[in-house]
C-alpha positions in Angstrom: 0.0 0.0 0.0 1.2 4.0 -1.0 0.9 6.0 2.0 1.3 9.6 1.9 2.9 11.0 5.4 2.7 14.8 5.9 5.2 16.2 8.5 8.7 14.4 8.6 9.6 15.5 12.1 11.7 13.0 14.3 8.4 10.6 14.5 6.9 11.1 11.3 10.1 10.2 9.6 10.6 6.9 11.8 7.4 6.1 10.9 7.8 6.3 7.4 11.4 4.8 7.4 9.3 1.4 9.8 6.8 1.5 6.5 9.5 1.7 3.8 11.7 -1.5 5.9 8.3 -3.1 5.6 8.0 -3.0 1.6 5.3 -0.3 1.4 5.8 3.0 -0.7 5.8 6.3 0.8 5.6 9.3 -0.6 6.5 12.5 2.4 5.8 16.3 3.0 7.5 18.4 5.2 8.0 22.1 4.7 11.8 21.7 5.7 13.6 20.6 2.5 16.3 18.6 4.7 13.8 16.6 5.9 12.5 15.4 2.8 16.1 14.8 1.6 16.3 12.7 4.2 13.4 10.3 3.1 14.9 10.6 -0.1 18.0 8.7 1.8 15.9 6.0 2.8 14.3 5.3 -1.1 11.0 7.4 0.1 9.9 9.8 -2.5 9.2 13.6 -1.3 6.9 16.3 -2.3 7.3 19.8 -1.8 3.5 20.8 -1.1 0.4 19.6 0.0 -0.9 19.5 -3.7 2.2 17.7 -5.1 1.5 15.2 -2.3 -1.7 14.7 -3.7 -1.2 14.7 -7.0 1.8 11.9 -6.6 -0.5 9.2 -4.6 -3.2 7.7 -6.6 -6.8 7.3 -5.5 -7.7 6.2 -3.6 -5.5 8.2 -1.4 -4.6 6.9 2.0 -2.5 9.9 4.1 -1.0 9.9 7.5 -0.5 13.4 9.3 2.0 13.7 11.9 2.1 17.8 13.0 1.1 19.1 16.0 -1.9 19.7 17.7 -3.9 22.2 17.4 -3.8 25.2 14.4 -1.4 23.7 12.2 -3.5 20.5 12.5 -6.8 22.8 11.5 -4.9 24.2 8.7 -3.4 21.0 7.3 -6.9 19.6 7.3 -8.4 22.9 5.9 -5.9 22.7 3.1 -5.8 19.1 2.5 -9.9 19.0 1.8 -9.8 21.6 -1.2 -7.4 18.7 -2.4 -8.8 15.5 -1.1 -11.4 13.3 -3.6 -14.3 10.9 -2.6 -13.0 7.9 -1.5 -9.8 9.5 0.4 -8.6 8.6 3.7 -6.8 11.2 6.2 -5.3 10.0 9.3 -4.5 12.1 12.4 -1.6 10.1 14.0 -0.8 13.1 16.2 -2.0 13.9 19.5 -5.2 16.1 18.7 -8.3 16.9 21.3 -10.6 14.4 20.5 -13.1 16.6 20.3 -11.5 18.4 17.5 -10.8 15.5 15.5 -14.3 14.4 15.9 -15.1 18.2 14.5 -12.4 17.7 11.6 -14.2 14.3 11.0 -17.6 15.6 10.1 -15.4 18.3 8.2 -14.2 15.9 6.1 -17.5 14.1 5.8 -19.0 16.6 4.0 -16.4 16.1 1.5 -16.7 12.2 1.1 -13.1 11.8 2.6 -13.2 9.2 5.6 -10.9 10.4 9.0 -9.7 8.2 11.1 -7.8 9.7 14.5 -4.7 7.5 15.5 -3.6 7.5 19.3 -0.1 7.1 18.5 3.0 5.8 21.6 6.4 4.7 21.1 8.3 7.8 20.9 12.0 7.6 19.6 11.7 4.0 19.9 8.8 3.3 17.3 11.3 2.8 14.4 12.5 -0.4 15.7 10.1 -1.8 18.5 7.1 -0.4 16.8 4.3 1.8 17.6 1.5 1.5 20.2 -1.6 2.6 17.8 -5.3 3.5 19.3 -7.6 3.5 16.2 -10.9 5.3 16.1 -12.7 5.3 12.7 -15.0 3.7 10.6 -14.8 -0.4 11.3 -14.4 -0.9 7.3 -11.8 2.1 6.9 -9.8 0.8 9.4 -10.0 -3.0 8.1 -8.5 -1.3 5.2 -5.6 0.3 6.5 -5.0 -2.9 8.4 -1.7 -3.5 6.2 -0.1 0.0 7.2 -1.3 -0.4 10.7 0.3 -3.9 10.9 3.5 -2.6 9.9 4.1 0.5 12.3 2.7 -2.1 15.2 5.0 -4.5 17.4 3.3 -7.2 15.9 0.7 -7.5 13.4 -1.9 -8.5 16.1 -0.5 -6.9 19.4 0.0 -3.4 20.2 -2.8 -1.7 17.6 -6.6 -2.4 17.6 -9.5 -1.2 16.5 -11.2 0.9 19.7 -14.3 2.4 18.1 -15.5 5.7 16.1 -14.2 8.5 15.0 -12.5 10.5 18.3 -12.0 7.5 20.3 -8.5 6.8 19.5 -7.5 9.9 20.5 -9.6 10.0 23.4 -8.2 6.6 24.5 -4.2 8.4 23.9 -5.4 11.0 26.1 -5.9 8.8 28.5 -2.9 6.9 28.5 -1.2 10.1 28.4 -2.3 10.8 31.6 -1.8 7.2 33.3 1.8 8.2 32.4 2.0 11.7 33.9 0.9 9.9 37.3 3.8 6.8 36.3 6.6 9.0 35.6 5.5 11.2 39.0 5.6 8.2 41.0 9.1 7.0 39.8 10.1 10.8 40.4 9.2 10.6 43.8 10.5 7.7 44.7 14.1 7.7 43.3 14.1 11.2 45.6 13.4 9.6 48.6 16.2 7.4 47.7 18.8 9.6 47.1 17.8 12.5 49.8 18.8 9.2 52.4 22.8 10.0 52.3 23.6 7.9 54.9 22.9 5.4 52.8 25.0 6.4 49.7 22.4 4.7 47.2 23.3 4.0 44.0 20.1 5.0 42.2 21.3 3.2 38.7 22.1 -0.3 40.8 18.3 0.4 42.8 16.3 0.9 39.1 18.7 -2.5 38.0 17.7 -4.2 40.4 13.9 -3.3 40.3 13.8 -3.9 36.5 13.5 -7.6 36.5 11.2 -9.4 38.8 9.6 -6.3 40.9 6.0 -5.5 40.7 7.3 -1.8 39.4 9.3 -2.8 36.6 7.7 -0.8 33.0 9.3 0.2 30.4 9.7 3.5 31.9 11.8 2.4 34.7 14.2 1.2 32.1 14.3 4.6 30.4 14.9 5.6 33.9 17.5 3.4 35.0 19.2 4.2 31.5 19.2 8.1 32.4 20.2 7.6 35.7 23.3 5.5 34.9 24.3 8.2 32.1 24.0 10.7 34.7 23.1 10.4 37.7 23.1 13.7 39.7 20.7 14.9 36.5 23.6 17.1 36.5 23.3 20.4 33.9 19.0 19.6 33.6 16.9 22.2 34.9 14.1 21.3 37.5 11.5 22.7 34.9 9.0 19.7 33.3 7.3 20.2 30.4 3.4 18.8 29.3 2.6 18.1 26.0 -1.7 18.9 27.3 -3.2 15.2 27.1 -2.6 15.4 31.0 -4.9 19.0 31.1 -7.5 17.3 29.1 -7.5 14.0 30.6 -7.7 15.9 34.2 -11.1 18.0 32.3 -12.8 14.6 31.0 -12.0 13.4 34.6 -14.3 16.2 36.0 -17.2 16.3 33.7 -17.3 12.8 34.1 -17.1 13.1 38.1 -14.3 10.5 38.0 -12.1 11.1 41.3 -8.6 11.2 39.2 -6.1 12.7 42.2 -3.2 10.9 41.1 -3.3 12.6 37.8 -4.4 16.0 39.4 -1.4 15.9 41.1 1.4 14.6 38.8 -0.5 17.5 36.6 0.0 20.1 39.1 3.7 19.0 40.1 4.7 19.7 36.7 3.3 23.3 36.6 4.7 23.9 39.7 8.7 22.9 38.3 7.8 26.2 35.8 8.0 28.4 39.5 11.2 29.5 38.9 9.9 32.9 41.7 7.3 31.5 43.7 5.0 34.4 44.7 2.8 31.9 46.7 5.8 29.8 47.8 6.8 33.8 49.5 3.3 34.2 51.0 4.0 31.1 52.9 7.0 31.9 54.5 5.0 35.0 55.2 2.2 33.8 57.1 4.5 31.6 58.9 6.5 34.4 60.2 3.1 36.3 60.4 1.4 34.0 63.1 4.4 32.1 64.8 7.4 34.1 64.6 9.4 31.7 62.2 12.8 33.3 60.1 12.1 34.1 56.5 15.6 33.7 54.3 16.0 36.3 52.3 17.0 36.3 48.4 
């Protein structure tokens, strides 16, 4: 199957290197012309707009969007259906609102062009362990794009599926994006416990070693974690400042108008704005009140 893949960032271009290893043709589009020579590398073909793209897959076309969420998503979309046929397939592999991709679906409908919203995990590591894929979409458009979505799984029946319409596999990502906010907090937390206890002199790499095979915490994560920590293991020359992609803000929103209880999340969410402090004004108000009522010693900048 020809796939066309529009945005050859990091992801997008591991993606298309995992379809190319796996005999299909891909034809990519990235505004950066270094990108494309680099699918060029790999025997990919490259266009250098949206309406080459088009014109160089035959219909009916299947393409893959990887750009971020949000406007340039919108304006891909926008673009894509003055170009798009009857028949067409657009996939949304990157990690859109639900909601919006369920609005860019009925978009699209209007058009004839079937959307399909892929949940997409596996980070730098797709290329060669494959990606975890959360499909929502039309049962028959899907059963199509089983050969593509069997190629950029682990397997062709483990680590992709099917999990219902349009908006669901990006609901289901969102999800998943915020089980590993409250994952990565935990291990966070823990390994500082660990290595605030100097009379102990822990070896933090040796402790996530150890933990990795057999323990009831070992993931995936932990050996991302134990591989950081034994490149560098005072985090020395990273500032305390954590970033979030906003899976976690929306998961935390669904959480509420659902009245789900979620305060794992809430707080992993919260822990990560609170690293962007840099001049905590209520951190200030605390000392404050402290010397306000009991007489305790502010430091002073």
């Amino acid at each position: 199957m020809e796939l066309g893949m529009i945005g050859l960032g990091r992801m997008g271009a591991n993606m298309a290197l995992r379809l190319l290893r796996g005999g299909h043709a891909v034809v990519g589009f990235d505004p950066k012309s270094e990108a494309r020579s680099e699918l060029e590398g790999h025997e990919g073909r490259s266009a250098d707009s949206l309406a080459t793209l088009v014109r160089m897959l035959p219909a009916p076309r299947t393409l893959w969007m990887m750009v971020p969420a949000g406007s340039i998503t919108d304006g891909t979309v926008e673009a894509l259906g003055a170009l798009l046929e009857p028949g067409d397939v657009l996939i949304d592999g990157g990690n859109s609102n639900y909601k919006d991709s369920m609005r860019r679906a009925a978009q699209m409908a209007q058009r004839n062009v079937a959307y399909v919203d892929a949940g997409t995990s596996g980070g730098v590591w797709g290329l060669d362990e494959g990606y975890s894929l959360m499909v929502g979409g039309d049962k028959a458009v899907v059963d199509k794009l089983r050969p593509i979505l069997e190629t950029l799984a682990p397997a062709a029946d483990k680590g992709w599926g099917h999990v219902g319409p349009v908006g669901s596999g990006h609901f289901t990502k969102m999800v998943h994006n915020g089980i590993e906010y409250g994952l990565m907090q935990a291990y966070a937390e823990g390994f500082s416990i660990l290595q605030h206890k100097q009379e102990f002199a822990l070896d933090l790499h040796q402790v996530a070693e150890i933990w990795r095979t057999g323990s009831v915490v070992r993931s995936w994560l932990l050996d991302l974690t134990s591989d950081a920590l034994g490149r560098n293991p005072a985090m020395e020359g990273i500032a305390p400042w954590v970033a979030d992609s906003g899976e976690g803000r929306w998961t935390l929103q669904e959480a509420i108008d659902l009245n789900v209880p979620a305060p794992v999340i809430a707080l992993s969410l919260m822990a990560r704005l609170r690293s962007r402090d840099n001049d905590s004004f209520a951190d200030k108000l605390l000392a404050a009140m402290r010397n306000e009522f009991g007489g305790h010693e502010i430091k002073k900048e």
